[in-house]
N, C-alpha and C positions, 0 to 999 in steps of 0.2 A: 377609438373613434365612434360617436356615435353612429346611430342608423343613420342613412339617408335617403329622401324619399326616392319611387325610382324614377322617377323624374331627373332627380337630380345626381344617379349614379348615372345613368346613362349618358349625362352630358357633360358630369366630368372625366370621362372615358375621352368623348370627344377634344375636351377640354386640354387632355393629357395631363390628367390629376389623378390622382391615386385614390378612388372610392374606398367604402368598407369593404365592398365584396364586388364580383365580377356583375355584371349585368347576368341577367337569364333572359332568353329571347325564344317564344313559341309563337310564329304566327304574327311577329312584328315588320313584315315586307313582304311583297309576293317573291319573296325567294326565300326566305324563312319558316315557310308553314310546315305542313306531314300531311302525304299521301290521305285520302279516303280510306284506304284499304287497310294499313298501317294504322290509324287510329283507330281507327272501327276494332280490331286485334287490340293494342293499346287499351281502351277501355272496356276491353272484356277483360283483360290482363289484371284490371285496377277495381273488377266488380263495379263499375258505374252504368249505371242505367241510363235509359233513353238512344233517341235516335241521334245516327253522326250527323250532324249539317253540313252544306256544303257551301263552302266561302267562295271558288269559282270553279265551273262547269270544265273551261278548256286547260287548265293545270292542275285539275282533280285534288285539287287540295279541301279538308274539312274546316272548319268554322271549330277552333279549340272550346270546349266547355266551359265555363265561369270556374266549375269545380276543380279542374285540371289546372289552368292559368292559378289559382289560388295556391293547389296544391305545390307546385312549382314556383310559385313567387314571381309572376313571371312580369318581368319592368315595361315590357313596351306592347303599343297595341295600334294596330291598323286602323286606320282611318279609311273605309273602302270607298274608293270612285270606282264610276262604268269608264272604266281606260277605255282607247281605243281600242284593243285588242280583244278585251272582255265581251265574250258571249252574251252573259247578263244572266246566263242559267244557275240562279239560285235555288237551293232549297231542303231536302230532307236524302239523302242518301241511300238510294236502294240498286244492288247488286246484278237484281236484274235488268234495272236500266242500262247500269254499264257494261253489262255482257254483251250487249247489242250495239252495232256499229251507228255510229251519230257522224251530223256534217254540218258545218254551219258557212257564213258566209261573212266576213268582221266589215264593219264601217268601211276600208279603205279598199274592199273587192277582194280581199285574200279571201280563198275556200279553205276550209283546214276539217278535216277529215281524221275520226277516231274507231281507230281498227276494234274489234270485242275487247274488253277489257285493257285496250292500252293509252296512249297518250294522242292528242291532237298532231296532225302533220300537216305542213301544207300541201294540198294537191293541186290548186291551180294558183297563179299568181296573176295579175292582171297585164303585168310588163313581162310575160317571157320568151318572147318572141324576139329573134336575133337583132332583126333591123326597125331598132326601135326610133324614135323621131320626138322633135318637140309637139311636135302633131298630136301623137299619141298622148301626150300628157295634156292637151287641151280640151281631147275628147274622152278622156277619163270622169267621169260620178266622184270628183273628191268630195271629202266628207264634210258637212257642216260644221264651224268652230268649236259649236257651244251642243259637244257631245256628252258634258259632263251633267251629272246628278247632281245641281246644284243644292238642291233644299235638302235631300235625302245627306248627301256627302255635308251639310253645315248642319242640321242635326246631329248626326251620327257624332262629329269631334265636339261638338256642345256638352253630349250624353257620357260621353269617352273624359271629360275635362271633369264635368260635373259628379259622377259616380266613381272616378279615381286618380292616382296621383301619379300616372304613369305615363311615359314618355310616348308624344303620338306620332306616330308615320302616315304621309299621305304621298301616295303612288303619284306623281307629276308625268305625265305624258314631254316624252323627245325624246324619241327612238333615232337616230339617223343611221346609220350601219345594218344597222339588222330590220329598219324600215326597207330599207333597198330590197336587201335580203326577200320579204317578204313580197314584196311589189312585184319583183324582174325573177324571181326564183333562187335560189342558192349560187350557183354553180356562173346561171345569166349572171347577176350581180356582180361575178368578183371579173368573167369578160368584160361586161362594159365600162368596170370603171378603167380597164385599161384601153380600150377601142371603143370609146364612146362615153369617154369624160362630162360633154358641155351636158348631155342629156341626165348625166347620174346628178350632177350638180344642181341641173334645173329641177329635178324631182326632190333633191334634197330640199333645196329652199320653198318648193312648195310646201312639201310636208311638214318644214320645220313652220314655218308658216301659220299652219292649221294648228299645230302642235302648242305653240305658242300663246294662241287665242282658245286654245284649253285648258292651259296651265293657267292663262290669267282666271278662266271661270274658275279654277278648281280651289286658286288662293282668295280669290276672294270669299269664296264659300268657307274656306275653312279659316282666313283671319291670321290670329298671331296664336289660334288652341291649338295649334301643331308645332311639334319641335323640330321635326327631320324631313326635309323631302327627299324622297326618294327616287332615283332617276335607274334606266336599265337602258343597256344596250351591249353587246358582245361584239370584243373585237380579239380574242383567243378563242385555239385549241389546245389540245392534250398537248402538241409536240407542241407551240411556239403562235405567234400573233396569227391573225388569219390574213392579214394585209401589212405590208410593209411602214417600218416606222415613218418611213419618207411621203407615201400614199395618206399617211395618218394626220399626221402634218399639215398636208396639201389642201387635203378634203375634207374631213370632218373635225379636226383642233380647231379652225376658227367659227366651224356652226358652234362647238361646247363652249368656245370661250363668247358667243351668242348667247346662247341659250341662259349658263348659268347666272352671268349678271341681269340679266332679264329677269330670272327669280329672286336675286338677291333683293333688285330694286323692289319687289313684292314683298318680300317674307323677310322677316330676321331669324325663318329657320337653319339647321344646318342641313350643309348636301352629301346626301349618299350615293355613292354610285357603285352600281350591280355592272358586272363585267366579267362574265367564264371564263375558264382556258389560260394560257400562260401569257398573263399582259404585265409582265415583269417591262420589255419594254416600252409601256406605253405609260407608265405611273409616274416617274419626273412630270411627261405633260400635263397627265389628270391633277396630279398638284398643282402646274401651274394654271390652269384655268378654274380650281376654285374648289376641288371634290376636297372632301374634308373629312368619308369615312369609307372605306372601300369595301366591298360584299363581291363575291363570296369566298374570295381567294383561294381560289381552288389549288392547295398544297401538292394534289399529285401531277400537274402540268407541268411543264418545262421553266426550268427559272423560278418558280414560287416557293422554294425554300422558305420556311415561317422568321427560321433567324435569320437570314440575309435579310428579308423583305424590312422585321426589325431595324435591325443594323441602318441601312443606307435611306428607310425611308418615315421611320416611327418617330421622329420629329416631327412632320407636318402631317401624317396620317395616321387614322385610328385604323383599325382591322375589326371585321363581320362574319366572323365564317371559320372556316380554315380546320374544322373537325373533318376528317378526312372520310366521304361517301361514297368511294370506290371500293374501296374493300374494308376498312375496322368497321364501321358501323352496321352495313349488311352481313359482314362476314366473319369480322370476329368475335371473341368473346368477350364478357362482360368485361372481364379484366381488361382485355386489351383496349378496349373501348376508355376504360379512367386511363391508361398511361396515354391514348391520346389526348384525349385531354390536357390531362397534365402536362406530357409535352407543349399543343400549341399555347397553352398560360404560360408556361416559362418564356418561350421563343416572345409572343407577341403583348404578352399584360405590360403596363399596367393599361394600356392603351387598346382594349380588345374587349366584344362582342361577344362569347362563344356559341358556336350554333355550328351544325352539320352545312358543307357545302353545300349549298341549294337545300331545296325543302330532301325533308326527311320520305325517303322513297317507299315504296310498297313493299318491298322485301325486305325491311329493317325488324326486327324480331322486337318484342316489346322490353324485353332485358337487357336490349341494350340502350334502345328509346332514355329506357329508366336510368339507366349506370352512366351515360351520359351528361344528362340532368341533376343527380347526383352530384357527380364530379365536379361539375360548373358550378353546382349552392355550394358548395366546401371548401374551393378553392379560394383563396386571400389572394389580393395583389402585394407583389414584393414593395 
């Protein structure tokens, strides 16, 4: 089989065609990148100069080097917009900024607050108070539609088109589930949507709303130079769904089956959808309203077995993910690190992605960074 460009292996993955080689993916989705801390190590590991960049502030992820993506081969490439979520804190990566506690405050009122040297949390939410009202959602500062970087975000995939043959991602705003989450608090959120339904719902279509009139700035900025959009929201944990299949149904299936054809009628990209945790049962629906490649499949959660998920759903879905980042990657060795690999290529190719569940964390040693990477250029689809 000849080469083919990675443009065009990445989408016949999607496709469920049989490329020459597996996709390699560094830095292709905001759940695909590698820690600050991690690279920075990483490229001392690789003898490369310069400074780490920093692609976003509040998930401490780096800006991969031209050098690095070349050396790996790597097929697909971010298209970055100012999401909702996004800080906007761009820029050069220094140690002792982050040793020091940071707090910011995102477009929709959430506070998220990052302890010395760790990760963003939320500390206050704008809805966490018990007895909440439609009241409350009319005297909320929601956030203007058109929060998106238009010219910078249609530049950037112009430059991304123009300078390579690589398959492009752009992050689409419609959060619902874990916008709640954000809004009402954790714990609030998954109360009210049981004792105070009409209010989770009216907040929802608010937000999907604003959401909405984001996505449309974001596709028209970036046109038909984008091949994948990329959607996120979490509705699993470790042990099993965070909400019941029935709740799933109710409440949020018909905002997705919203949202997506809403983009379809925009884009003739295809759709990804980012999802943690064991959402074994929630994947029949994600099929049926329109997802078409799923991230991150977190293989150690409940239910995510890589060849079941195969087996009953690699028909109509491609897989993103599924290198296992709770323990081979940070914890084992090199070795251990290529047989997983190896495993999840057999279980999920030829229809598969490979990349570390979620981005590659701070405690990943660079030998296995490498043997990972490795293992994905070397592997053939059956």
């Amino acid at each position: 089989m000849s080469p083919l460009s990675h443009r065009d292996r990445v989408l016949a993955i999607i496709n469920h065609e049989v490329p020459d080689r597996f996709p390699v993916d560094l830095g292709g989705s905001p759940a695909s990148g590698i820690n600050l801390h991690a690279y920075q190590r990483l490229k001392r590991h690789l003898g490369l100069p310069g400074p780490v960049r920093v692609q976003t502030e509040r998930s401490l992820l780096a800006w991969p080097d031209d050098a690095i993506l070349e050396l790996f081969d790597v097929d697909l490439r971010l298209v970055v917009a100012h999401t909702a979520e996004d800080s906007g804190q761009r820029g050069i990566f220094d140690e002792a900024t982050y040793a020091a506690e940071a707090e910011y405050t995102d477009v929709w009122g959430v506070v998220r607050r990052r302890p010395p040297g760790g990760h963003y949390y939320v500390v206050h939410a704008p809805f966490e108070k018990d007895d909440l009202s439609l009241a409350d959602l009319d005297d909320h500062p929601w956030p203007a539609p058109k929060e998106t970087d238009v010219a910078g975000l249609r530049r950037e995939a112009e430059r991304l088109r123009r300078e390579t043959d690589c398959a492009l991602v752009v992050h689409v705003p419609g959060r619902l589930f874990s916008l709640g989450q954000f809004m009402c608090g954790f714990s609030n959120w998954l109360i009210q949507l049981k004792v105070n339904p009409e209010f989770c719902e009216a907040l929802l279509d608010r937000g999907l709303e604003i959401q909405l009139a984001m996505a449309e700035e974001t596709l028209k900025a970036v046109g038909d130079a984008v091949d994948i959009l990329y959607l996120a929201d979490d509705y699993g944990m470790q042990t099993g769904p965070l909400i019941s299949p029935e709740l799933f149904r109710r409440i949020f299936k018909p905002r997705m089956a919203r949202l997506i054809p809403f983009l379809r009628e925009r884009s003739r990209a295809r759709i990804a959808f980012h999802s943690c945790g064991s959402v074994y049962a929630f994947i029949p629906d994600f099929i049926e309203v329109g997802v078409e490649l799923l991230n991150p499949v977190q293989v150690s959660a409940a239910d995510m077995d890589s060849g079941r998920l195969q087996r009953e759903f690699g028909r109509h879905l491609a897989f993103w993910g599924a290198v296992d980042s709770q323990q081979v990657l940070p914890k084992g060795t090199p070795a251990e690190v290529r047989a997983e690999v190896a495993r999840r290529v057999q279980d999920l190719g030829p229809g598969y992605i490979p990349y570390s569940v979620h981005n590659i964390q701070a405690e990943v040693p660079p030998e296995n960074i490498l043997a990972m990477f490795n293992a994905i250029r070397s592997a053939r689809p059956a």
